[in-house]
N, C-alpha and C positions, 0 to 999 in steps of 0.2 A: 604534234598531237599533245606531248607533254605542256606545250605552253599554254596551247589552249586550254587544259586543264586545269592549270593556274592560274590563269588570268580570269577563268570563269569563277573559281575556288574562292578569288580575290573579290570578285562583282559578288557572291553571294553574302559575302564575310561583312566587308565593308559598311554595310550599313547596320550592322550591330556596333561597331567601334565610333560610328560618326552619332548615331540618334537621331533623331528626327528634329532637328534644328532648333534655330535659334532664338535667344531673345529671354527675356526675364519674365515673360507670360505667367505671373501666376505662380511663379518659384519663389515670391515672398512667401505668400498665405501657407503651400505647400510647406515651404519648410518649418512653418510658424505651428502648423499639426501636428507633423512630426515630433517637434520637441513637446507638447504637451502627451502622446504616446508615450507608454515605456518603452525605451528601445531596446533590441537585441543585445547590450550587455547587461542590462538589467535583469533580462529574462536568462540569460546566460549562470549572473552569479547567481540567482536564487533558484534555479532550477535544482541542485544538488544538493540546494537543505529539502525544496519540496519532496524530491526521493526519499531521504535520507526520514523524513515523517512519515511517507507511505509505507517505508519499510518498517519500521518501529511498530506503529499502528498493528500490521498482519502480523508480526513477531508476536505482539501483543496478543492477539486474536487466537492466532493459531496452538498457544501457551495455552488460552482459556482453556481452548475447544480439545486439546488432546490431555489435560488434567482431568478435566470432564469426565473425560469419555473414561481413563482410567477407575475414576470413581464409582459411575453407574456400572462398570463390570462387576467392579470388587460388591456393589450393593447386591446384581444379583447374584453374585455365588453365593455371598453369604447368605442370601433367604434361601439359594438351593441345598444349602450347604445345613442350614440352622434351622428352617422351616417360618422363619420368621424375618423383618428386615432389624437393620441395628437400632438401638436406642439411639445412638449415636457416631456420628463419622469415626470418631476416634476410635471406639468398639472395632472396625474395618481393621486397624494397625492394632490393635492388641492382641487379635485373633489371629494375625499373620495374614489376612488379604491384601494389607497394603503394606509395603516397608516400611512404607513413613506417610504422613501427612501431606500432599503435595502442596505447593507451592503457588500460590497466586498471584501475580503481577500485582503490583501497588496498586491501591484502590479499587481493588475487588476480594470478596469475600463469598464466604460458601452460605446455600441457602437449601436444608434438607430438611425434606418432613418425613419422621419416622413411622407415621401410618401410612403411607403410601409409598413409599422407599423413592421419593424423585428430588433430583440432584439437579444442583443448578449454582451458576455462578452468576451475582448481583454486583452492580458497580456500589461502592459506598457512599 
């Protein structure tokens, strides 16, 4: 019983390791596409700097977006606070709402209008 199990094991396997035959049919042109394709090390080395930008990019992002947001809190307390919004951002850290000035990634800058208190970060 066991042999027969192998020997079938064997008849299944078999024609994975042999291929479907012979001859040079068309294995010029094949290989001739192939190498105008980028192949799998190509894609291999450059795949880990693509990451390595995506991740940068959402660092980026996510810097903006929680600077932000710290901002427009400190804008409303201070109109809850003052009855008014600031003249200016800095006004936020003089008053003690903000500790400091936060930080903007390169090339981007703060964009605030003090009659409507709305806060926004612009690429430059």
């Amino acid at each position: 019983m066991k042999m027969l199990m192998r020997l079938m094991g064997a008849v299944l396997i078999l024609p994975l390791f042999v291929g479907c035959g012979g001859g040079d049919d068309g294995n010029e042109e094949a290989a001739e596409n192939e190498s105008d394709a980028p192949g799998i090390v190509e894609q291999a080395v450059s795949a880990p700097v693509e990451y390595l930008g995506a991740v940068n990019q959402a660092n980026k992002y996510s810097r903006n977006q929680l600077a932000e947001a710290n901002v427009k809190h400190a804008v409303k307390t201070f109109r809850a606070m003052e009855g008014r919004f600031p003249n200016q951002l800095k006004e936020l850290v003089d008053n003690g709402y903000l500790p400091k000035a936060p930080e903007l990634p390169r090339g981007f800058r703060w964009h605030y209008d003090p009659r409507t208190g709305t806060v926004s970060t612009v690429a430059q």
